[in-house]
MOPAC internal coordinates of N, CA, C and O (Angstrom, degrees):
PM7 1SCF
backbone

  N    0.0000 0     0.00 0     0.00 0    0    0    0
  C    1.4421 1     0.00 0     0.00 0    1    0    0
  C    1.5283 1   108.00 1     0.00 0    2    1    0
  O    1.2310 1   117.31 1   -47.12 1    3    2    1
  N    1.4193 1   122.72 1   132.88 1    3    2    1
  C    1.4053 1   117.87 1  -168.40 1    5    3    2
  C    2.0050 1    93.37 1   -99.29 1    6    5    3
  O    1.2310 1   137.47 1   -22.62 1    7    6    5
  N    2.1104 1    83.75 1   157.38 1    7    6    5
  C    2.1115 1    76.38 1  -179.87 1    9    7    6
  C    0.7279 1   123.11 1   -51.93 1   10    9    7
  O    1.2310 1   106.40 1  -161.85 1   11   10    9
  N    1.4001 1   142.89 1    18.15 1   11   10    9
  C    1.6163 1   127.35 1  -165.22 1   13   11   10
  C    1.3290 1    99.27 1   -95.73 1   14   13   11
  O    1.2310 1   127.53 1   126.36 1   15   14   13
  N    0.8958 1   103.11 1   -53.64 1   15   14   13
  C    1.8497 1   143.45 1  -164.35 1   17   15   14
  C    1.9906 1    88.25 1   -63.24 1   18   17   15
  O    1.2310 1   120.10 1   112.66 1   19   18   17
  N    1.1669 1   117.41 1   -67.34 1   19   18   17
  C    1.5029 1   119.40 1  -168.34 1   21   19   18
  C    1.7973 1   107.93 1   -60.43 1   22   21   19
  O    1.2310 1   120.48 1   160.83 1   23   22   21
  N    1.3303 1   116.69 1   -19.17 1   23   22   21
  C    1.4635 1   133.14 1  -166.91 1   25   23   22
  C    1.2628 1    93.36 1   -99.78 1   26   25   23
  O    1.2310 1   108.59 1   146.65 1   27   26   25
  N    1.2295 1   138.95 1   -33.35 1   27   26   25
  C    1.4281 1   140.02 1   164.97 1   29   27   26
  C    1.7336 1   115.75 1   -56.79 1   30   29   27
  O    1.2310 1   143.27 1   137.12 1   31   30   29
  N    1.1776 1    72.40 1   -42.88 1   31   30   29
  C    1.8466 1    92.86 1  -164.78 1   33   31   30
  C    1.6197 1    85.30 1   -63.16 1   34   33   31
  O    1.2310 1   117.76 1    72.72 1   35   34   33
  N    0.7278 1   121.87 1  -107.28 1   35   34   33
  C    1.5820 1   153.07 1  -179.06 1   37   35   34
  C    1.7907 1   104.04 1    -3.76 1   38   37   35
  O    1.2310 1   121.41 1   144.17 1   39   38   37
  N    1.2316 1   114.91 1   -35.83 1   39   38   37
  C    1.4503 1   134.49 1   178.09 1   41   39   38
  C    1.3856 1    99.59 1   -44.37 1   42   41   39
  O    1.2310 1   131.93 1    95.86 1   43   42   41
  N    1.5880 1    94.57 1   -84.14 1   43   42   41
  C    1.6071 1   147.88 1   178.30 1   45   43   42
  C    2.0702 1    81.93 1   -30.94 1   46   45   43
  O    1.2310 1   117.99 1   113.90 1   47   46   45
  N    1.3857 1   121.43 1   -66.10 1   47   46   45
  C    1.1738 1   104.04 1  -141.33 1   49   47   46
  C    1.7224 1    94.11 1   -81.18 1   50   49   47
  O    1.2310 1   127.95 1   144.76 1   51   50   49
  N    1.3594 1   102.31 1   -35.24 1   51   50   49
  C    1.8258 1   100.93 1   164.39 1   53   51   50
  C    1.5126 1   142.21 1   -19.34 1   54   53   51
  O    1.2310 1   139.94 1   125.40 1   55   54   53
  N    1.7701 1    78.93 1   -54.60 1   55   54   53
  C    1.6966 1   100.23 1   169.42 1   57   55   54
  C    1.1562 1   140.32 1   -59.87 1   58   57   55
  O    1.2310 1   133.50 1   129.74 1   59   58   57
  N    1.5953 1    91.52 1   -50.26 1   59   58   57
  C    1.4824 1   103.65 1   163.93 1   61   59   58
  C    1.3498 1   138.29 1   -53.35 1   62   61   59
  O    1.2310 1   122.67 1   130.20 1   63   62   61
  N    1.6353 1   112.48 1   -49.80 1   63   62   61
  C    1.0825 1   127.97 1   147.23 1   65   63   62
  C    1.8361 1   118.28 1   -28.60 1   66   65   63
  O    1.2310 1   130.28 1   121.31 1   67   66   65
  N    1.2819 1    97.77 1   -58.69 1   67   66   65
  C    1.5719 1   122.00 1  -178.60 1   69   67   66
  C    1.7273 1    92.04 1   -38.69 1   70   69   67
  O    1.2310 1   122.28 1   117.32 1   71   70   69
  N    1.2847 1   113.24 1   -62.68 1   71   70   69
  C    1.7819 1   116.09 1  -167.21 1   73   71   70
  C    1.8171 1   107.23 1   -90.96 1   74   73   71
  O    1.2310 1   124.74 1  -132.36 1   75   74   73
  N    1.2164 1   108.50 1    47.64 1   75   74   73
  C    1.7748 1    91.16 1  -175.28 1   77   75   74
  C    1.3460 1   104.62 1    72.95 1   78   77   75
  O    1.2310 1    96.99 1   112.12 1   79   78   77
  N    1.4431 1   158.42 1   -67.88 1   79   78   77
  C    1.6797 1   139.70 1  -126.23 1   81   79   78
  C    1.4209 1    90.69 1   -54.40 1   82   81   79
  O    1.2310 1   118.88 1   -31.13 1   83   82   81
  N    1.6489 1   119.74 1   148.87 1   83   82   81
  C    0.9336 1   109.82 1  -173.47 1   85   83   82
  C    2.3074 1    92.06 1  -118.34 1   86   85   83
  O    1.2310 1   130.35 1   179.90 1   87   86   85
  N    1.5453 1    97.63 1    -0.10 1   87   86   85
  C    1.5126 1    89.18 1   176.77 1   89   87   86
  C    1.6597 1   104.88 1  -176.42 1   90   89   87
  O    1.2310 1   131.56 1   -44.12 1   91   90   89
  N    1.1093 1    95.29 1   135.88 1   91   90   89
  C    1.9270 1    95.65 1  -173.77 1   93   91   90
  C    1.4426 1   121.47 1   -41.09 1   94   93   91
  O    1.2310 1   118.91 1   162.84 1   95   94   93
  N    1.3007 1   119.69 1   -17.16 1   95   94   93
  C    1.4093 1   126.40 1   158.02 1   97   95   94
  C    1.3236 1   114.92 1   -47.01 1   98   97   95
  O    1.2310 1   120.38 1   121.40 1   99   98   97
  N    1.5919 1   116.88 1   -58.60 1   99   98   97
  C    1.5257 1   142.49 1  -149.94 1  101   99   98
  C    1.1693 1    90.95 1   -77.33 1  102  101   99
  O    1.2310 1   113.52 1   141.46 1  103  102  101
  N    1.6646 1   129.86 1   -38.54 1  103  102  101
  C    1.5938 1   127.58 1  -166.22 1  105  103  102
  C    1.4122 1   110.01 1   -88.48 1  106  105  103
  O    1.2310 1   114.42 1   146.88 1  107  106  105
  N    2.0420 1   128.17 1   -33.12 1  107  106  105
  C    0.8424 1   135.75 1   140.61 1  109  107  106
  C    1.4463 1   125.12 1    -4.87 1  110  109  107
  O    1.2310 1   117.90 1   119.12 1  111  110  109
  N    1.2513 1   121.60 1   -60.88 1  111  110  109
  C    1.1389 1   153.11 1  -132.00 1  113  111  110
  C    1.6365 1   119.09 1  -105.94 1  114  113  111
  O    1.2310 1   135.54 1   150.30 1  115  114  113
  N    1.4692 1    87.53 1   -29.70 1  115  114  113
  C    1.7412 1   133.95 1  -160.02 1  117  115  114
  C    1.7547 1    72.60 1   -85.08 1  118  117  115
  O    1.2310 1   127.77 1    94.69 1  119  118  117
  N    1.5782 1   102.65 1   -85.31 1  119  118  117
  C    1.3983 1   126.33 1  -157.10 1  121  119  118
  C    1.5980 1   112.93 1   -37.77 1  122  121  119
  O    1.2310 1   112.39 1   126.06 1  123  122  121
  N    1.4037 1   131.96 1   -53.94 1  123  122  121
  C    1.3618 1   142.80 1   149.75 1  125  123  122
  C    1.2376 1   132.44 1    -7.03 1  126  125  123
  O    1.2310 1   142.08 1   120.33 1  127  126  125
  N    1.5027 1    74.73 1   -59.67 1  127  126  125
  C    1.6785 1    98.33 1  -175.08 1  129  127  126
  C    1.4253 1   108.39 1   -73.33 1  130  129  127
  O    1.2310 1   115.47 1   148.20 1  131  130  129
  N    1.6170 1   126.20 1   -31.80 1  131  130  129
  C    1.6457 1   130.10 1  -179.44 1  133  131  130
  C    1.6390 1    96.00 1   -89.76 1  134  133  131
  O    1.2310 1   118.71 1   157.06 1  135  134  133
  N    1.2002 1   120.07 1   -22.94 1  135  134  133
  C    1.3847 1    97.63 1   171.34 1  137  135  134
  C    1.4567 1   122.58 1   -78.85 1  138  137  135
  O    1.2310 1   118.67 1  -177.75 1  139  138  137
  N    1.5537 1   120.13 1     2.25 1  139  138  137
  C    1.2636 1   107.71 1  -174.48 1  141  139  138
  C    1.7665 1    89.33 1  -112.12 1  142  141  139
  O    1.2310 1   112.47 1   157.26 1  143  142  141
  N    1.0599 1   131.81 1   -22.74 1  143  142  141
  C    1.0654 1   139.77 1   148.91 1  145  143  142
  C    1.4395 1   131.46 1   -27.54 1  146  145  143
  O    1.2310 1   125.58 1   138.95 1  147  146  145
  N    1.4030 1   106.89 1   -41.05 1  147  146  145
  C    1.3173 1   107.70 1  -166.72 1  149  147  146
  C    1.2254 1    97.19 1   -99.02 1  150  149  147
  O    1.2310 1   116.22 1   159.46 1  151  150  149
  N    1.7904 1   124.78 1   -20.54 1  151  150  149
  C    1.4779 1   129.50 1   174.65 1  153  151  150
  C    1.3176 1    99.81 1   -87.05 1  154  153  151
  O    1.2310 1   108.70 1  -156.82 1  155  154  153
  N    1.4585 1   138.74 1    23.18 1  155  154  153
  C    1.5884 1   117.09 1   147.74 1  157  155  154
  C    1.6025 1    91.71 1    87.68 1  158  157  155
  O    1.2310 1   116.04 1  -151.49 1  159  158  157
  N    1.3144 1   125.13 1    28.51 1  159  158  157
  C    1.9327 1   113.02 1  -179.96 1  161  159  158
  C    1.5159 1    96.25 1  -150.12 1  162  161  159
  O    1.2310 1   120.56 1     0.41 1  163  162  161
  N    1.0493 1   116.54 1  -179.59 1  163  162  161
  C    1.3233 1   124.73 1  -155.41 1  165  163  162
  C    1.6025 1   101.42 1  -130.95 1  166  165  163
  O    1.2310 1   105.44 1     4.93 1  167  166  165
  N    1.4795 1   144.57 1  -175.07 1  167  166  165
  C    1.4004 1   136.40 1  -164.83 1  169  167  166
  C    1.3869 1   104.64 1  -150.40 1  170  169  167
  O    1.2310 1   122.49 1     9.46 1  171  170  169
  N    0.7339 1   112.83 1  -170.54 1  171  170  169
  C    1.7334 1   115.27 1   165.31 1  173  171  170
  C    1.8450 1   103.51 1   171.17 1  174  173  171
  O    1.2310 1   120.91 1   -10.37 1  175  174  173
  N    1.4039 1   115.86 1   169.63 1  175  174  173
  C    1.4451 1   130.39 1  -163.28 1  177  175  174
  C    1.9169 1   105.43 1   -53.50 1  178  177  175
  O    1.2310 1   126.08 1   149.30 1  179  178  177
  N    1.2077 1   105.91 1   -30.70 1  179  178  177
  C    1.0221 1    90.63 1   170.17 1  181  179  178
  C    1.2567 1   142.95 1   -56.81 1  182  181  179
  O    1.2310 1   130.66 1   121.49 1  183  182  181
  N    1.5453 1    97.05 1   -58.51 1  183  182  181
  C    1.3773 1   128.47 1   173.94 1  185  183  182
  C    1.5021 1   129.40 1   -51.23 1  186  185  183
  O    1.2310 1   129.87 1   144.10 1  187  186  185
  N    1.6676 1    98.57 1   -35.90 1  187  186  185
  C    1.6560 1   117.52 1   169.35 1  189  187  186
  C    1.0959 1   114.56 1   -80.01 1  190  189  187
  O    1.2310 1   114.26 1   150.27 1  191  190  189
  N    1.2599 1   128.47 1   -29.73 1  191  190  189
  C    1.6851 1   146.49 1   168.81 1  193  191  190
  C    1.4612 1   100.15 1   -49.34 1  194  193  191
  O    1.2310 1   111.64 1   108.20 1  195  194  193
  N    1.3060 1   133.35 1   -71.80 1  195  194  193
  C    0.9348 1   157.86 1  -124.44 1  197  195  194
  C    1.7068 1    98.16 1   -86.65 1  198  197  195
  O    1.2310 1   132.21 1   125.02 1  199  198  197
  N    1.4425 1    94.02 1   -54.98 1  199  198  197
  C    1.6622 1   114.54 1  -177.36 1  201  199  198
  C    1.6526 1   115.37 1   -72.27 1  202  201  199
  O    1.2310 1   130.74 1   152.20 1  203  202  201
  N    1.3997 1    96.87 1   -27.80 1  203  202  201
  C    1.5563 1    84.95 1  -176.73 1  205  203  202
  C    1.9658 1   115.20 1  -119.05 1  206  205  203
  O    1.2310 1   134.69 1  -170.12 1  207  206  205
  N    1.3228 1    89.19 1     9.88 1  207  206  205
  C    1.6328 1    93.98 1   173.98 1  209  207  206
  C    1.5666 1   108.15 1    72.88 1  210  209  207
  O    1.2310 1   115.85 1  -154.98 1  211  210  209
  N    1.1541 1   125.48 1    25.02 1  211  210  209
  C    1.4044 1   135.71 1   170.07 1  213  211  210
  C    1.9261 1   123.59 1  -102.60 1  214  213  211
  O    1.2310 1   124.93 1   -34.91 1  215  214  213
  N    1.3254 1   108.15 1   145.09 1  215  214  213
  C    1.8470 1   112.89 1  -166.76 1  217  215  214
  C    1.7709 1    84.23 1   -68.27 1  218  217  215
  O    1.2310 1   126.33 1   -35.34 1  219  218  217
  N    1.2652 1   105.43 1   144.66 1  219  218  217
  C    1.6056 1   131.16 1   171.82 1  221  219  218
  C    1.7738 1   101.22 1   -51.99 1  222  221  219
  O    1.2310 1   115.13 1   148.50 1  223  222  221
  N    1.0244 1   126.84 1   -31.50 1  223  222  221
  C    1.1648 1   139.18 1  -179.48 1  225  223  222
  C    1.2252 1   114.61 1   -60.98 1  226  225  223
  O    1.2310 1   125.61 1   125.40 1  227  226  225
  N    1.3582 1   106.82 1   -54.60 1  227  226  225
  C    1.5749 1   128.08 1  -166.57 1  229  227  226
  C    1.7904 1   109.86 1   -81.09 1  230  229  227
  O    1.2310 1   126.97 1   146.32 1  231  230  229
  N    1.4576 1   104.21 1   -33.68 1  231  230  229
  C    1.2280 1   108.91 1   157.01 1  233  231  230
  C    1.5695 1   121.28 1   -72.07 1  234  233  231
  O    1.2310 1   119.84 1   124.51 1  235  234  233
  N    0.4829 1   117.91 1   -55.49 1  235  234  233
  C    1.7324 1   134.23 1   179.25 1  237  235  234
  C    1.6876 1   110.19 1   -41.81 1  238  237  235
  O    1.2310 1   116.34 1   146.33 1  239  238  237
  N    1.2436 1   124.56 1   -33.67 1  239  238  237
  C    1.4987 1   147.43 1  -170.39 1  241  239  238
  C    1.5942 1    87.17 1   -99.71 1  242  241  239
  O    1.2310 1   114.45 1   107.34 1  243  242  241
  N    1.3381 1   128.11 1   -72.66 1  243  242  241
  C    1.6743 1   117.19 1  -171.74 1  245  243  242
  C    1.0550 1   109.82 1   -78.35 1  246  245  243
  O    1.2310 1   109.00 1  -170.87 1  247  246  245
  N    1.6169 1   138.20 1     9.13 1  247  246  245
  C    1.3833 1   128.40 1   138.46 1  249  247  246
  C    1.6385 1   113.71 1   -70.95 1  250  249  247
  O    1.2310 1   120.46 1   151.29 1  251  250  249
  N    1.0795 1   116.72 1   -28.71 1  251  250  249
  C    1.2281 1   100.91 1   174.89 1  253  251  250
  C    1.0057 1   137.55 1   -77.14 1  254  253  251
  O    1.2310 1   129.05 1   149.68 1  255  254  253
  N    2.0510 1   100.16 1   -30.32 1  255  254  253
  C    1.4920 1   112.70 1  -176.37 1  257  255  254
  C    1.5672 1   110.38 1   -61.70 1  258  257  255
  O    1.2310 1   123.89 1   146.78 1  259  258  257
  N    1.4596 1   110.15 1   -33.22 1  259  258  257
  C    1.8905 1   120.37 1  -169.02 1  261  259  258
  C    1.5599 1    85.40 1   -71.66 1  262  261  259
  O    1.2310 1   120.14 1   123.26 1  263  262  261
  N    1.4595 1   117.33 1   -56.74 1  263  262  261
  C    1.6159 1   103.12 1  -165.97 1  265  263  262
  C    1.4523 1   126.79 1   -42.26 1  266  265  263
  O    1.2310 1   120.92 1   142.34 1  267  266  265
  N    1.4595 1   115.84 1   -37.66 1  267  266  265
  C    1.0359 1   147.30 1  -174.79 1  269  267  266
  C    1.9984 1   118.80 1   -64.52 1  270  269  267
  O    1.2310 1   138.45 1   126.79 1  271  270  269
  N    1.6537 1    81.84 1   -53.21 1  271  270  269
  C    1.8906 1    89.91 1   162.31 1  273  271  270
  C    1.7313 1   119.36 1   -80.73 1  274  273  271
  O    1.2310 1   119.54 1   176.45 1  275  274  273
  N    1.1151 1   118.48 1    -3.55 1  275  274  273
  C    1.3788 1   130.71 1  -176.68 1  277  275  274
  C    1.7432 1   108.43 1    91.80 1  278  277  275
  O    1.2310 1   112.13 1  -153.93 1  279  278  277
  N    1.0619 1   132.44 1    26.07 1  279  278  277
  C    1.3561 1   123.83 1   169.72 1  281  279  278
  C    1.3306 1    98.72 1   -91.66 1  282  281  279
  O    1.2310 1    93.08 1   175.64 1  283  282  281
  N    1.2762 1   163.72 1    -4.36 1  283  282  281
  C    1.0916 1   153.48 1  -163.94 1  285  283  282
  C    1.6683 1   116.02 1  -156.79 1  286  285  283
  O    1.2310 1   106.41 1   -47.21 1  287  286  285
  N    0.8034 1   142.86 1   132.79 1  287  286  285
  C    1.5402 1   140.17 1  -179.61 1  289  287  286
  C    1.9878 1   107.26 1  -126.17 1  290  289  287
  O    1.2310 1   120.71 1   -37.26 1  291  290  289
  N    1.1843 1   116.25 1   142.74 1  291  290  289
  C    1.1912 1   137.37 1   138.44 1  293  291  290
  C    1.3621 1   145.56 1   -43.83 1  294  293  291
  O    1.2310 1   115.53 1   -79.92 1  295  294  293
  N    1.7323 1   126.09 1   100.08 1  295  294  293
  C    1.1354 1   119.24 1   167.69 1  297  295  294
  C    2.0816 1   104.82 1  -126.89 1  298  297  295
  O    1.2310 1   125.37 1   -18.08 1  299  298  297
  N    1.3162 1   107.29 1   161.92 1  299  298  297
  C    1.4278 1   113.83 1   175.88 1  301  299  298
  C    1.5660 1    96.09 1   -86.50 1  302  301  299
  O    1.2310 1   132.72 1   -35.61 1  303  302  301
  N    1.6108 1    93.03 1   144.39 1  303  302  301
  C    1.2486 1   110.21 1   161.67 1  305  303  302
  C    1.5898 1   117.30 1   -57.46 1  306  305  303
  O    1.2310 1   125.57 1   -46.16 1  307  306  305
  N    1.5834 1   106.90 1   133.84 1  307  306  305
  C    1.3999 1    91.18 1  -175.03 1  309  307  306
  C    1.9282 1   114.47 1   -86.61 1  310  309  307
  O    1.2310 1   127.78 1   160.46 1  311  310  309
  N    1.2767 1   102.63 1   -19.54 1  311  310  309
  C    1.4439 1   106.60 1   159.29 1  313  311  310
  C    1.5768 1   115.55 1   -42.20 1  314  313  311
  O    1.2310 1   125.34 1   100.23 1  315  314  313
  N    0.9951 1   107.35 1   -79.77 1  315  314  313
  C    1.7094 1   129.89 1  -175.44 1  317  315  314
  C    1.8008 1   123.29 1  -117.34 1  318  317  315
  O    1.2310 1   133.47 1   -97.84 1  319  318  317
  N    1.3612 1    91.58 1    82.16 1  319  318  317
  C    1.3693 1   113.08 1   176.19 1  321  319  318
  C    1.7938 1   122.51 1   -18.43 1  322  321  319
  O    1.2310 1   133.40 1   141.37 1  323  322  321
  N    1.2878 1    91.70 1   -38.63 1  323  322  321
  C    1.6681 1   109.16 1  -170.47 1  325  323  322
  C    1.8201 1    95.46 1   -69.76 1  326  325  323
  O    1.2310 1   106.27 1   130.21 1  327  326  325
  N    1.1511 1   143.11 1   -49.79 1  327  326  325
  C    1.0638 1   154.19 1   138.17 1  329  327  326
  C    1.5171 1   146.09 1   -11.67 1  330  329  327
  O    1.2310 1   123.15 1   -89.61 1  331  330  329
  N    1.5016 1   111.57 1    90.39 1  331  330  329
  C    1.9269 1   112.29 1  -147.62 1  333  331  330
  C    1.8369 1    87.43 1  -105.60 1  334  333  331
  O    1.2310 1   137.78 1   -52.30 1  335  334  333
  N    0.6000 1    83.15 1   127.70 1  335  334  333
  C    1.9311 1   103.76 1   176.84 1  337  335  334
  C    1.7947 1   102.99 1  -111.54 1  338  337  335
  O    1.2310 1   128.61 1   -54.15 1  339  338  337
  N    1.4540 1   101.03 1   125.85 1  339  338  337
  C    1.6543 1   103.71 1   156.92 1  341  339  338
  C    1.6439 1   117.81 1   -87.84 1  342  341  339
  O    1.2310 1   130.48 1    -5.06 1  343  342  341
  N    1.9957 1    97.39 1   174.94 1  343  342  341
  C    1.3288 1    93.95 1  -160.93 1  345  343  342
  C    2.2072 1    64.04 1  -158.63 1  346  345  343
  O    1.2310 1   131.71 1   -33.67 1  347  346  345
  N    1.0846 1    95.01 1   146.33 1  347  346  345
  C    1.5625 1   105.31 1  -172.76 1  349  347  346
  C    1.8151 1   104.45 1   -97.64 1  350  349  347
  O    1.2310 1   131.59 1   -36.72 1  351  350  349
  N    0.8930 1    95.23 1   143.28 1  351  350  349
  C    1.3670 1   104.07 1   175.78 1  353  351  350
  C    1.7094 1   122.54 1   -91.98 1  354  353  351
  O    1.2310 1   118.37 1  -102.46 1  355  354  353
  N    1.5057 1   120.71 1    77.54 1  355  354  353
  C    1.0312 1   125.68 1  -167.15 1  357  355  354
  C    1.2401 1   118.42 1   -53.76 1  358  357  355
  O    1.2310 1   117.38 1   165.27 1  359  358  357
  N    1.3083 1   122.58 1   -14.73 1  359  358  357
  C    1.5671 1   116.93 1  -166.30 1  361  359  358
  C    1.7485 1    99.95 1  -109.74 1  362  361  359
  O    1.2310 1   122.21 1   177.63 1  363  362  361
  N    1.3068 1   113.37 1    -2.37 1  363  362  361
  C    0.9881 1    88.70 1  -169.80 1  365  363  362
  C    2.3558 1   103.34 1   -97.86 1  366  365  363
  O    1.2310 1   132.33 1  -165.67 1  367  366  365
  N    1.5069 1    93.79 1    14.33 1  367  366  365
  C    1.4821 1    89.79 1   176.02 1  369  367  366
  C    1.6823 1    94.37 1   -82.38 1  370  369  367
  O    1.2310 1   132.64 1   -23.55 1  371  370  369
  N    1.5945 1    93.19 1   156.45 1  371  370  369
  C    1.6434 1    97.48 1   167.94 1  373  371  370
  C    1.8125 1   106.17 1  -113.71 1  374  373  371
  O    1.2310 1   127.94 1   -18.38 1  375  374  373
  N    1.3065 1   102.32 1   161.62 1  375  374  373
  C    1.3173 1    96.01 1  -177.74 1  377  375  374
  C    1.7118 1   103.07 1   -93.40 1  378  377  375
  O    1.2310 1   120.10 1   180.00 1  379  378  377

């Protein structure tokens, strides 16, 4: 890996750290969720599964953990009640 690339890296992992992420999975996960966010739709385990190459499981647990610190909040699908969809909590990233 040349320095550019390791000085990038290292930034990137700073930051995260900087806001709570506690692992590139968790920020993965984070990110999804504000991209469907910022398009006006909501996400759920599938969808984040799907997008970030992670077991439904593993998503499902770091949706909760972010929900839990306030990066992420909970609403029911309004189709199908049984059904909890995330929605990212934009304000709660810091720059």
């Amino acid at each position: 890996m040349n320095k550019k690339a390791v000085e990038q890296l290292t930034e990137v992992v700073a930051t995260l750290r900087t806001n709570r992420f506690e692992s590139l999975a968790e920020a993965a996960v984070f990110c999804e969720a504000a991209i469907a966010t910022v398009d006006g739709k909501l996400c759920g385990v599938t969808e984040i599964g799907r997008a970030t190459k992670l077991p439904y499981s593993t998503v499902s647990r770091l949706i909760w953990n972010l929900s839990e610190r306030g990066f992420l909040e909970y609403e029911r699908d309004a189709s199908d009640r049984r059904i909890r969809r995330v929605r990212a909590r934009l304000d709660a990233f810091k720059r």
